[in-house]
Chimera marker file (.cmm) of the C-alpha trace (Angstrom):
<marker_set name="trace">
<marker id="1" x="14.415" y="162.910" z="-215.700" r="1" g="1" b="0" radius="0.5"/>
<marker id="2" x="13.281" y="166.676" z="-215.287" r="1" g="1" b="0" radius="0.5"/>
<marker id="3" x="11.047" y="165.869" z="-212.431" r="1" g="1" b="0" radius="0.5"/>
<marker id="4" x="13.373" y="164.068" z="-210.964" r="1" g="1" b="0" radius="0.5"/>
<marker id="5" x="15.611" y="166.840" z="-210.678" r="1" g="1" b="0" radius="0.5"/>
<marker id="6" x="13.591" y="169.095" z="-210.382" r="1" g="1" b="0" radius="0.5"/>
<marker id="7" x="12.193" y="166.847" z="-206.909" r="1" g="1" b="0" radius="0.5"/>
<marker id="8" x="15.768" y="166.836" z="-205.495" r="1" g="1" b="0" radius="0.5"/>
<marker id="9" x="16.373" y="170.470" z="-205.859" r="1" g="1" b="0" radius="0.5"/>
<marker id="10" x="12.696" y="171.301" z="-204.124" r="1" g="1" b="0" radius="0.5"/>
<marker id="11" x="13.704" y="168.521" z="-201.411" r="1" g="1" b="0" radius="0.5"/>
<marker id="12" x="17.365" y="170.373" z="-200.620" r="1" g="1" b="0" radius="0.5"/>
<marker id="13" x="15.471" y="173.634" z="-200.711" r="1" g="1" b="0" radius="0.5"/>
<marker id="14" x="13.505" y="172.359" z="-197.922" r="1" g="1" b="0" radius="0.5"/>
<marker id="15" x="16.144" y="170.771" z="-195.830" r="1" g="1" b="0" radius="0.5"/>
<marker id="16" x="18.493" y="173.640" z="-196.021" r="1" g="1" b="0" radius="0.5"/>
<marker id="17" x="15.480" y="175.892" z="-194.687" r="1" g="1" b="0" radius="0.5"/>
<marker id="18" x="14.888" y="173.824" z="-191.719" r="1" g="1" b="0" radius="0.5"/>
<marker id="19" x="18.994" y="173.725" z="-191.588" r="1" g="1" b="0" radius="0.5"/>
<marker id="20" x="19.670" y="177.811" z="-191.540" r="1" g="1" b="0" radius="0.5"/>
<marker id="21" x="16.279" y="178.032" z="-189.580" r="1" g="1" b="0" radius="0.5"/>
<marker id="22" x="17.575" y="176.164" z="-187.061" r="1" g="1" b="0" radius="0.5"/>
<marker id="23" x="20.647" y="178.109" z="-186.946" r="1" g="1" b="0" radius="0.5"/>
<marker id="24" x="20.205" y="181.174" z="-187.390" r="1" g="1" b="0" radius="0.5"/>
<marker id="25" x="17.185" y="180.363" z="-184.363" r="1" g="1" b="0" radius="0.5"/>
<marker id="26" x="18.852" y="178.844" z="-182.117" r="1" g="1" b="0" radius="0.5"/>
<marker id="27" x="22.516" y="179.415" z="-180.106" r="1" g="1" b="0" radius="0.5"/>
<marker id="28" x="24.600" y="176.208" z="-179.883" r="1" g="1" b="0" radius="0.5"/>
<marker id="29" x="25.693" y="176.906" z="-176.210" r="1" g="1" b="0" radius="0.5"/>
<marker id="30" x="23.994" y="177.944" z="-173.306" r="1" g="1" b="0" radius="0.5"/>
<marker id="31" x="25.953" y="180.857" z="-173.198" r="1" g="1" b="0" radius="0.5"/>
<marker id="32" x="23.489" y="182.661" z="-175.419" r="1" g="1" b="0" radius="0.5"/>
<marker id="33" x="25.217" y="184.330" z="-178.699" r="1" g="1" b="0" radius="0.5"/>
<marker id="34" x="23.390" y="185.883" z="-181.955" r="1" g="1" b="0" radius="0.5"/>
<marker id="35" x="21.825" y="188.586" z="-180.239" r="1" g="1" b="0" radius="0.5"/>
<marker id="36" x="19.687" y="185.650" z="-177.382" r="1" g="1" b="0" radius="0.5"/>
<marker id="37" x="20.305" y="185.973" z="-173.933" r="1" g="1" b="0" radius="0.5"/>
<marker id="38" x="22.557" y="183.208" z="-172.189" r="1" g="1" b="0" radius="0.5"/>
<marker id="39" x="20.608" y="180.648" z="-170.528" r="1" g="1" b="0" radius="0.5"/>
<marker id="40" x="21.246" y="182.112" z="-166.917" r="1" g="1" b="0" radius="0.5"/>
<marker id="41" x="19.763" y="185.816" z="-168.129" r="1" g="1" b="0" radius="0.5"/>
<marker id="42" x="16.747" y="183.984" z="-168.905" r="1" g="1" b="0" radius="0.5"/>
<marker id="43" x="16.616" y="182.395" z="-165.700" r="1" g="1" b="0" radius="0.5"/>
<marker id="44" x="17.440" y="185.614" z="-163.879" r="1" g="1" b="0" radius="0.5"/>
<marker id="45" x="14.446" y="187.386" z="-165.150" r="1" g="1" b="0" radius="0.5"/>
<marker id="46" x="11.701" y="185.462" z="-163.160" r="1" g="1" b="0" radius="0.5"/>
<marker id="47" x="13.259" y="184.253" z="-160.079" r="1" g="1" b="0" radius="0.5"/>
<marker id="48" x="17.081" y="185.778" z="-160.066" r="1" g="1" b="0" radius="0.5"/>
<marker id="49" x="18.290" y="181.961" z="-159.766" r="1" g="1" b="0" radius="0.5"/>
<marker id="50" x="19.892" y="179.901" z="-162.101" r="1" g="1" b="0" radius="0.5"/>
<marker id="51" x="18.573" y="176.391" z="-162.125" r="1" g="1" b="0" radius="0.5"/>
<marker id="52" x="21.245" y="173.458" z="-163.486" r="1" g="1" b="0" radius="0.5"/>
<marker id="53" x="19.098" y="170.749" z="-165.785" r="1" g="1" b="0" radius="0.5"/>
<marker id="54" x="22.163" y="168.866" z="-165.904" r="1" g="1" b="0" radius="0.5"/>
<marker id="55" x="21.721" y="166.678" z="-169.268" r="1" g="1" b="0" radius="0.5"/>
<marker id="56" x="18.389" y="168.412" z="-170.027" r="1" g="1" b="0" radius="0.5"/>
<marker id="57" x="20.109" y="171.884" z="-169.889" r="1" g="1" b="0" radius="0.5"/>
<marker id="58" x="20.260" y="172.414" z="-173.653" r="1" g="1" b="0" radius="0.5"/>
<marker id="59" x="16.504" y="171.644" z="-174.934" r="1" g="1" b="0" radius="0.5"/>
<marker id="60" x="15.535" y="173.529" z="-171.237" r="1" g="1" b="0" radius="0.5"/>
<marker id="61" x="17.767" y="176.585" z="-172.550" r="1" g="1" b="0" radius="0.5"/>
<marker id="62" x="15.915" y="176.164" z="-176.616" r="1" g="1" b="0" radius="0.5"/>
<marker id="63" x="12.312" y="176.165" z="-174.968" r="1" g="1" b="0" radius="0.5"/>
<marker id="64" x="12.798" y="178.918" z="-172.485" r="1" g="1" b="0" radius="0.5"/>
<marker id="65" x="14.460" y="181.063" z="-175.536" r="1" g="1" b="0" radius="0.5"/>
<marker id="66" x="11.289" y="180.226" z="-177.583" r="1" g="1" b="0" radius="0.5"/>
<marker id="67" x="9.207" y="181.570" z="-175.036" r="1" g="1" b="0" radius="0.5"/>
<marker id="68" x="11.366" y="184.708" z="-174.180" r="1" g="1" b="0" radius="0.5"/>
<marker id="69" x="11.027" y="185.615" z="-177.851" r="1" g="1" b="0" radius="0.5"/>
<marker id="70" x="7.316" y="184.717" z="-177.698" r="1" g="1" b="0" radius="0.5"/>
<marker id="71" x="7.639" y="187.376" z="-174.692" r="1" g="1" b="0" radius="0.5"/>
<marker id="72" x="9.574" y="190.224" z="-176.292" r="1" g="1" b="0" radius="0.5"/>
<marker id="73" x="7.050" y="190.140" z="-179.476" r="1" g="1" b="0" radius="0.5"/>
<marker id="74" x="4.128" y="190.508" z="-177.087" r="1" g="1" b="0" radius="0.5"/>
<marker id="75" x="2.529" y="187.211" z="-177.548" r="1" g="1" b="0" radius="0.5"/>
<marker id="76" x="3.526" y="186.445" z="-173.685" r="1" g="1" b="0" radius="0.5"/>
<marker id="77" x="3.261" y="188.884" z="-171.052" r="1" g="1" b="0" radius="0.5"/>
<marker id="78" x="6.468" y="188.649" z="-168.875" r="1" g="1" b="0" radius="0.5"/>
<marker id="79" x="4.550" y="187.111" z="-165.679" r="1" g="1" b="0" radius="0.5"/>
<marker id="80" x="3.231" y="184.010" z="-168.279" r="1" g="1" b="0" radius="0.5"/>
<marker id="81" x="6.551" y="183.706" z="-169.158" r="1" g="1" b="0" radius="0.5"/>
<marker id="82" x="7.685" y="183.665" z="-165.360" r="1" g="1" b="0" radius="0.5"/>
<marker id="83" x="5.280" y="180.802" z="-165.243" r="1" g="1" b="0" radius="0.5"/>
<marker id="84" x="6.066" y="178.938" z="-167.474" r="1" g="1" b="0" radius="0.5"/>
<marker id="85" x="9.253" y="178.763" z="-166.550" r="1" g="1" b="0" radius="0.5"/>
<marker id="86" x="8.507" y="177.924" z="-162.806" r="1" g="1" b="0" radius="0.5"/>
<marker id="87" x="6.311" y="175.217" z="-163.985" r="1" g="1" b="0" radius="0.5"/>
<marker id="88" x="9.367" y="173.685" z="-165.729" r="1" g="1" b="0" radius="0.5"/>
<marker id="89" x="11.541" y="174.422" z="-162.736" r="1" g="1" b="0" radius="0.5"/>
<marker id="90" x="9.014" y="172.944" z="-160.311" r="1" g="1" b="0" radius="0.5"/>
<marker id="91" x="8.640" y="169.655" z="-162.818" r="1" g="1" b="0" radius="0.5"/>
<marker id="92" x="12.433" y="169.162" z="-163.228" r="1" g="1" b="0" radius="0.5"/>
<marker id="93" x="13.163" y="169.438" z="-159.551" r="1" g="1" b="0" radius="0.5"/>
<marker id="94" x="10.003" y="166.746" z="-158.607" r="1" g="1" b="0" radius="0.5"/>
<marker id="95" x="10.390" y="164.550" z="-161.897" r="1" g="1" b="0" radius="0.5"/>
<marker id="96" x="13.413" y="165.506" z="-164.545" r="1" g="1" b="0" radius="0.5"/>
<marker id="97" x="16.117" y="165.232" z="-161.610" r="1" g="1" b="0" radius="0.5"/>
<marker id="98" x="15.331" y="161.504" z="-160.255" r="1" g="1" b="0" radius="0.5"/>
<marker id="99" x="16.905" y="158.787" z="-160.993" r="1" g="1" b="0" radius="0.5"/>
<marker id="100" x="13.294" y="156.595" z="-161.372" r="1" g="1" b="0" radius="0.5"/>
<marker id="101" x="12.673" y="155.668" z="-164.808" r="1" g="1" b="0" radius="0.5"/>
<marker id="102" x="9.368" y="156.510" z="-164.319" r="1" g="1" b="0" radius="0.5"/>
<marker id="103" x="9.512" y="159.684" z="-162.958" r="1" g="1" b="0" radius="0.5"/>
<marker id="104" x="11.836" y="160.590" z="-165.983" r="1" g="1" b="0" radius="0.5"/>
<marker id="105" x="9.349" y="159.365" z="-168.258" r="1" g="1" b="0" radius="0.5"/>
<marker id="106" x="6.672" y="161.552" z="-166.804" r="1" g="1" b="0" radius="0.5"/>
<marker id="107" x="9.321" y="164.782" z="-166.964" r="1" g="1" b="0" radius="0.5"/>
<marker id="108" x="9.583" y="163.752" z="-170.427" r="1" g="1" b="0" radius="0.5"/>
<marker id="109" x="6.261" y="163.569" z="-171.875" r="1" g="1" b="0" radius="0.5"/>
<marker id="110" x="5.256" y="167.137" z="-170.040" r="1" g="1" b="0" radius="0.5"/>
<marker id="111" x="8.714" y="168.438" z="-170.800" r="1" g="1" b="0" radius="0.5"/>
<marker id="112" x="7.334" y="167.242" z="-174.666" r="1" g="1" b="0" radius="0.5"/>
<marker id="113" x="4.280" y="169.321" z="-174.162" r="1" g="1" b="0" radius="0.5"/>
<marker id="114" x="5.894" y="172.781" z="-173.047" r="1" g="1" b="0" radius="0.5"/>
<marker id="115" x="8.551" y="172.643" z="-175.830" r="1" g="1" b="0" radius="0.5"/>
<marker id="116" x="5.561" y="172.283" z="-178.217" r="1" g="1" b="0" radius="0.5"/>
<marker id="117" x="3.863" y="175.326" z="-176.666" r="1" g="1" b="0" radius="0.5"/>
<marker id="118" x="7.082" y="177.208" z="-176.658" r="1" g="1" b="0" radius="0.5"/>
<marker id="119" x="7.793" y="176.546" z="-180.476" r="1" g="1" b="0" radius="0.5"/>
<marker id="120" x="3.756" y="177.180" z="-181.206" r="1" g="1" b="0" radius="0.5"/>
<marker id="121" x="4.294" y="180.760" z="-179.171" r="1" g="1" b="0" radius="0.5"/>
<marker id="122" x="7.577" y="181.742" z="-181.191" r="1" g="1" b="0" radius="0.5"/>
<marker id="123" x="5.706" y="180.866" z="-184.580" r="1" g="1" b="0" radius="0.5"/>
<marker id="124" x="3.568" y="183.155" z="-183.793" r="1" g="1" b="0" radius="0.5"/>
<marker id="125" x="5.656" y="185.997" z="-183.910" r="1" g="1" b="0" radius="0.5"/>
<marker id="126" x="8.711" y="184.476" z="-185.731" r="1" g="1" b="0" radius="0.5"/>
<marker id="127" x="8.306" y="184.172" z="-189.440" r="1" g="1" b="0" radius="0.5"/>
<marker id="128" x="10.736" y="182.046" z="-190.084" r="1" g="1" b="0" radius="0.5"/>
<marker id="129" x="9.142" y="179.444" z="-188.321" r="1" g="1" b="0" radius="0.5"/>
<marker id="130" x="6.364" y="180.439" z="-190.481" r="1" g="1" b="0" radius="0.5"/>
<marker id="131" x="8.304" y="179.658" z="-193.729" r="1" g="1" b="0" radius="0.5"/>
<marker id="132" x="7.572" y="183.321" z="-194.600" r="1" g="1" b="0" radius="0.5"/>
<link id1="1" id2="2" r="1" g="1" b="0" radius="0.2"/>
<link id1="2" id2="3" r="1" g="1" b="0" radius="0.2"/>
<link id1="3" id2="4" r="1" g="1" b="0" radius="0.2"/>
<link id1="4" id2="5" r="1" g="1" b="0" radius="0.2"/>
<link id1="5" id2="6" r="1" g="1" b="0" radius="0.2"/>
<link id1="6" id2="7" r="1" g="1" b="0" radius="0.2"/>
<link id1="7" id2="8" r="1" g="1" b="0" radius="0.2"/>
<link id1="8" id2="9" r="1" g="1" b="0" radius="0.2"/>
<link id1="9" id2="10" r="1" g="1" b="0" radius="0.2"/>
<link id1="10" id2="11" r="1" g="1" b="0" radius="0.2"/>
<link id1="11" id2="12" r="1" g="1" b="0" radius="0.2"/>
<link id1="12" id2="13" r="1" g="1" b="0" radius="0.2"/>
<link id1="13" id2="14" r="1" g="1" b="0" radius="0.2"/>
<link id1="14" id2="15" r="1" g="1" b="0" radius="0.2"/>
<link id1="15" id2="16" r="1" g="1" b="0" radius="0.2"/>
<link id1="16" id2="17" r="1" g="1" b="0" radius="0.2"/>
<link id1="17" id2="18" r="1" g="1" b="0" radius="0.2"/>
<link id1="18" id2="19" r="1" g="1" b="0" radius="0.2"/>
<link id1="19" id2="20" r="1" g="1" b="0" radius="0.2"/>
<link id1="20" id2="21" r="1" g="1" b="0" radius="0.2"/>
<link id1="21" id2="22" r="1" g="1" b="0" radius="0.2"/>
<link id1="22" id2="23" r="1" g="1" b="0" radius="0.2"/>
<link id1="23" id2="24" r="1" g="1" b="0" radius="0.2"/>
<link id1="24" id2="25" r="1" g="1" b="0" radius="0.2"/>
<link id1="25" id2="26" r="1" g="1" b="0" radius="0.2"/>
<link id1="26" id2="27" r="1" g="1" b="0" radius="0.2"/>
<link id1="27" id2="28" r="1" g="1" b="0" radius="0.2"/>
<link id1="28" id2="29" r="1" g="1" b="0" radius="0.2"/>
<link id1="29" id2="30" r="1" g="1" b="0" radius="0.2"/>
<link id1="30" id2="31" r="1" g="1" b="0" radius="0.2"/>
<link id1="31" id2="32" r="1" g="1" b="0" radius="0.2"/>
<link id1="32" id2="33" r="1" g="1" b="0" radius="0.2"/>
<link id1="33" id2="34" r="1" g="1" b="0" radius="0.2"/>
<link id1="34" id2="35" r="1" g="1" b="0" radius="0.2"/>
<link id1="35" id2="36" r="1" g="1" b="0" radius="0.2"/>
<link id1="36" id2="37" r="1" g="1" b="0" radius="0.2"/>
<link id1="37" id2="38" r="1" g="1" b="0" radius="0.2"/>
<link id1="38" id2="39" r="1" g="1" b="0" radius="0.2"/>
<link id1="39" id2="40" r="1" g="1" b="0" radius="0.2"/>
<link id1="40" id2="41" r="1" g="1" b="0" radius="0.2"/>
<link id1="41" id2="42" r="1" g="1" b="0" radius="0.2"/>
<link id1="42" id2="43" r="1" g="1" b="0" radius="0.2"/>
<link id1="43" id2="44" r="1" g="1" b="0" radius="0.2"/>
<link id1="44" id2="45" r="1" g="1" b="0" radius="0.2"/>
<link id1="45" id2="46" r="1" g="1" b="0" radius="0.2"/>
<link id1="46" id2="47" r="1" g="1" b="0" radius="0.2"/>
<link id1="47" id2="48" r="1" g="1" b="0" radius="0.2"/>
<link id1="48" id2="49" r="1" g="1" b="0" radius="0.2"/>
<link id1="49" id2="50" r="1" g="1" b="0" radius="0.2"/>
<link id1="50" id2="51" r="1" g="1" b="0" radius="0.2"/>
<link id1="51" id2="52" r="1" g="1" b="0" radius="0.2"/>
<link id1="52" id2="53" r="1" g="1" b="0" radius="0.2"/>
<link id1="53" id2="54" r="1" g="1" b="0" radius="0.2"/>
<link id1="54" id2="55" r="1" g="1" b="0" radius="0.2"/>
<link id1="55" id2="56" r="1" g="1" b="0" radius="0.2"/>
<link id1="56" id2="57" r="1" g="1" b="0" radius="0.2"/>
<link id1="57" id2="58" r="1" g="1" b="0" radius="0.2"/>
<link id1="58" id2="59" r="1" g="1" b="0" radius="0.2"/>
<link id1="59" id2="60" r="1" g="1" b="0" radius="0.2"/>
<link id1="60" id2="61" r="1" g="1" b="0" radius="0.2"/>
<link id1="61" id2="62" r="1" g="1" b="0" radius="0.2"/>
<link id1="62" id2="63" r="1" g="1" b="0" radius="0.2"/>
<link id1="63" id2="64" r="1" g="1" b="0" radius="0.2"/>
<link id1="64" id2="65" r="1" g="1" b="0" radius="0.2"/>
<link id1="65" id2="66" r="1" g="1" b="0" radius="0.2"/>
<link id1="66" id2="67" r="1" g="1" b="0" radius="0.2"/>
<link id1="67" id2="68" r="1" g="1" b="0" radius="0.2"/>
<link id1="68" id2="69" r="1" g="1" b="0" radius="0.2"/>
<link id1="69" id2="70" r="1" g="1" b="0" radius="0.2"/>
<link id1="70" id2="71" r="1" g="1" b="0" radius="0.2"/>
<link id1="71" id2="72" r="1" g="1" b="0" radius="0.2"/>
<link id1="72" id2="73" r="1" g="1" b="0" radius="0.2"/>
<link id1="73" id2="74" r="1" g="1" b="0" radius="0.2"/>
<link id1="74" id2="75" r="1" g="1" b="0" radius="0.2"/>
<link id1="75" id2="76" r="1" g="1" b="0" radius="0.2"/>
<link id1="76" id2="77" r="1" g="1" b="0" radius="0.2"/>
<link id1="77" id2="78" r="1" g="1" b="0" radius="0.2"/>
<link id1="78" id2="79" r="1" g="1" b="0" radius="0.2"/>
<link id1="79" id2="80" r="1" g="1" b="0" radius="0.2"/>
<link id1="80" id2="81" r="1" g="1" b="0" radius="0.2"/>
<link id1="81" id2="82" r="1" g="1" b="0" radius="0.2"/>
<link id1="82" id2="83" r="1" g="1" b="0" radius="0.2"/>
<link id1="83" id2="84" r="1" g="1" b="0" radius="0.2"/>
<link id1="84" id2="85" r="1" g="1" b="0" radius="0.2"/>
<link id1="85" id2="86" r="1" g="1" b="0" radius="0.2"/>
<link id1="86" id2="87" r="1" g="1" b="0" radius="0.2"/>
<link id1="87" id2="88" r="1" g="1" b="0" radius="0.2"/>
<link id1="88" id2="89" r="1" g="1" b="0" radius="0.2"/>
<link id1="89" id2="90" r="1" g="1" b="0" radius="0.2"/>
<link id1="90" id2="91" r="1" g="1" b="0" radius="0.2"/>
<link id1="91" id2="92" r="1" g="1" b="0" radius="0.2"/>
<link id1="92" id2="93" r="1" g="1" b="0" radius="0.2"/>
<link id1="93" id2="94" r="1" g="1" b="0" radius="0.2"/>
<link id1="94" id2="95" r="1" g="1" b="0" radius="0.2"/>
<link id1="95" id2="96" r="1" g="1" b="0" radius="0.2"/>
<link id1="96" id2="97" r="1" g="1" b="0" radius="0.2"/>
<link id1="97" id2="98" r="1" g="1" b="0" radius="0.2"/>
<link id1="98" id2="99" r="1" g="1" b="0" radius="0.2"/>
<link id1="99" id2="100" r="1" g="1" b="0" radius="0.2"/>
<link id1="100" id2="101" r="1" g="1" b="0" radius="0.2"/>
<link id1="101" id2="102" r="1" g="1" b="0" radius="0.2"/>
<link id1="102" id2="103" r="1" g="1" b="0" radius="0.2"/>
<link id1="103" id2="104" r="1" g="1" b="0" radius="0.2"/>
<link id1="104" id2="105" r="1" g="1" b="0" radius="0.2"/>
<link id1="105" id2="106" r="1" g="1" b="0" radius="0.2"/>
<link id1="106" id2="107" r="1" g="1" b="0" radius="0.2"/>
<link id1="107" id2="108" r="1" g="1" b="0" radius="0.2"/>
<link id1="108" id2="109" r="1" g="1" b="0" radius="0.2"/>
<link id1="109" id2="110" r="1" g="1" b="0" radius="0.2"/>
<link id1="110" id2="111" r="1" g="1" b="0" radius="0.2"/>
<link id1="111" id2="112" r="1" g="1" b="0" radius="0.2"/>
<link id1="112" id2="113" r="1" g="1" b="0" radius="0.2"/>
<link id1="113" id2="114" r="1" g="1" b="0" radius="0.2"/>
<link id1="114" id2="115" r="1" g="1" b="0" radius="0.2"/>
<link id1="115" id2="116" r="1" g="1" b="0" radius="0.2"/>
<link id1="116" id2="117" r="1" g="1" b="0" radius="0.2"/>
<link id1="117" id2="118" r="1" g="1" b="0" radius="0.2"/>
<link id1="118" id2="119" r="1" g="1" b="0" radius="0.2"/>
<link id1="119" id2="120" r="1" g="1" b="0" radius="0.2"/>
<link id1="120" id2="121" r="1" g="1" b="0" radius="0.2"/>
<link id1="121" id2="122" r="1" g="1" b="0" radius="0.2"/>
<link id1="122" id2="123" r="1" g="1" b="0" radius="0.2"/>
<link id1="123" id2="124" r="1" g="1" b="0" radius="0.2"/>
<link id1="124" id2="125" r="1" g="1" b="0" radius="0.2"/>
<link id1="125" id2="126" r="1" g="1" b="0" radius="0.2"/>
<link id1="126" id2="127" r="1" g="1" b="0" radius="0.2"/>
<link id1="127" id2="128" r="1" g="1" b="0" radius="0.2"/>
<link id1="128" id2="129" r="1" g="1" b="0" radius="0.2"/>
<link id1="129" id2="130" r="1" g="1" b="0" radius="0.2"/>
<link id1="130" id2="131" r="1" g="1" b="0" radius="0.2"/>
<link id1="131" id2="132" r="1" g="1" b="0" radius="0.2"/>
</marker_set>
């Protein structure tokens, strides 16, 4: 019965570290909030435009604030970080805005692959995506 108990405590311990981690990490509107910059200040550093991802706004806004904090902690210089955010840009506009199932598939699998690279860039510099 101890290990039990001892299991569920180590198991909530764990989810409510992903849960304030998540949180504290993240805004919950594009607006910005908690210190981040609103997803149009991000935008405005590259190119001084505001792009509109329509439903993909919100995990567009989470990777580009991954990066930008990637960015500020050195592990980005600012014209990688323009690129990479052009790259997304350029992908949305020829693949994320159609209509085609297929094209939306393809925006989704390399959309997959630059959120990865944005959360492996902030855990580099982020400890709490360390767990330390």
């Amino acid at each position: 019965m101890k290990r039990l108990w001892r299991g569920l405590w180590a198991g909530m311990g764990v989810a409510g570290a992903v849960l304030v981690a998540g949180c504290v990490g993240q805004p919950t509107s594009l607006s910005g909030g908690l210190g981040a910059p609103s997803f149009a200040q991000l935008q405005q550093m590259c190119d001084g435009t505001a792009k509109n991802y329509g439903e993909d706004s919100r995990a567009v806004y989470s990777t580009l604030l991954d990066a930008y904090v990637a960015q500020r902690h050195h592990r980005l210089s600012k014209e990688e970080y323009c690129a990479f955010q052009t790259s997304i840009a350029q992908q949305y506009t020829a693949l994320g805005a159609s209509g085609d199932p297929k094209a939306r598939s393809e925006w989704a699998s390399f959309f997959n692959d630059q959120r990865a690279k944005a959360i492996s860039w902030r855990a580099d510099v982020d400890p709490m995506l360390r767990g330390g």
